[in-house]
N, C-alpha and C positions, 0 to 999 in steps of 0.2 A: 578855688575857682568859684566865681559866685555867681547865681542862676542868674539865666537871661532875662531881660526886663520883659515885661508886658508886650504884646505886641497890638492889640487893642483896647478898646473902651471894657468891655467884657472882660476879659482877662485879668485886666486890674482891677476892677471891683471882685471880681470871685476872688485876687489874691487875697485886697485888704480883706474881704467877710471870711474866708479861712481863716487869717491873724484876728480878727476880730471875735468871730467865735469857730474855736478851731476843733466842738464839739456838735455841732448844727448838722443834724443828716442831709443825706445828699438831696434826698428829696426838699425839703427844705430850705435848702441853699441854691437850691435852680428856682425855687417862688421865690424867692427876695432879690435874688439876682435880677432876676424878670419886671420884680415891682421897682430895682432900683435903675433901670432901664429905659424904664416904660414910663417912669414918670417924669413930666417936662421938667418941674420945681427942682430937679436933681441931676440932671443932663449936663451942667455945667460946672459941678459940683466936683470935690476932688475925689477920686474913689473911695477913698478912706471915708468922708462924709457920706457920699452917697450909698455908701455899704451898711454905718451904721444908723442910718436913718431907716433906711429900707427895712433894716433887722428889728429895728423896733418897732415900725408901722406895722409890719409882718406880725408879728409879734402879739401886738396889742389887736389886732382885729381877727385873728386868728384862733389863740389862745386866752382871751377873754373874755369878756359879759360887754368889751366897753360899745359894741354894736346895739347891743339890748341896754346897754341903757341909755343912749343917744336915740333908741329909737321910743324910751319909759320915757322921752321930754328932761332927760337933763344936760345941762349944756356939757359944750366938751371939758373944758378945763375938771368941773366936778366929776364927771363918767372917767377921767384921767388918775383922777385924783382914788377913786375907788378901785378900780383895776390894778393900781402901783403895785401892791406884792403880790397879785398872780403873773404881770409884767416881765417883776422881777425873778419869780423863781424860773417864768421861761426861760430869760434870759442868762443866767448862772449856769440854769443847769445844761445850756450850750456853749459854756467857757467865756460869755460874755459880760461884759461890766455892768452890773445892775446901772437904772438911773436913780440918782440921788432926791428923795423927797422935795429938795427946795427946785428942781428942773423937771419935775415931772408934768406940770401942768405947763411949762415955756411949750413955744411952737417958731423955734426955729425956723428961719427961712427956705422955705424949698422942703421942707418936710411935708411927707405925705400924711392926710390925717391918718 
């Protein structure tokens, strides 16, 4: 028997960010949930996207320097580019797929900075 789908917008993105990082505390997972919610760029967006975008904006502005150094005058691609393996161990060490060096500085559509 296999579980019932989604019955909301919410629901399905908390599913995909489970599958996505299925080690992300709860606390956590209700702020990106929120950020993946709340922001317009992602509202349209399929859960699975708007999950993993959320989890890395979350992510990156949370668990990084990359606030302080967009606000030390460097642009964002470069402050991206610096913060990549604090990024990435957040991400891992919540079961989630690092980003790969050559997409780290992309900016996706509908990503939140």
């Amino acid at each position: 028997m296999s579980a019932a789908p989604p019955r909301n917008r919410r629901e399905a993105v908390a599913e995909a960010l489970a599958h996505i990082a299925p080690r992300l505390p709860v606390f956590e997972a209700d702020a990106v949930l929120d950020r993946a919610l709340a922001s317009p760029g992602l509202r349209g967006a399929a859960p699975g996207t708007a999950a993993r975008l959320a989890l890395v904006a979350y992510a990156r502005h949370v668990f990084t320097d990359y606030d302080d150094l967009l606000g030390e005058g460097y642009d964002r691609d470069s402050a991206r580019h610096f913060v990549l393996d604090d990024l990435n161990a957040t991400l891992t060490a919540w079961g989630a797929a690092p980003i790969p060096e050559e997409e780290a500085e992309a900016d996706p559509e509908g990503e939140p900075s």
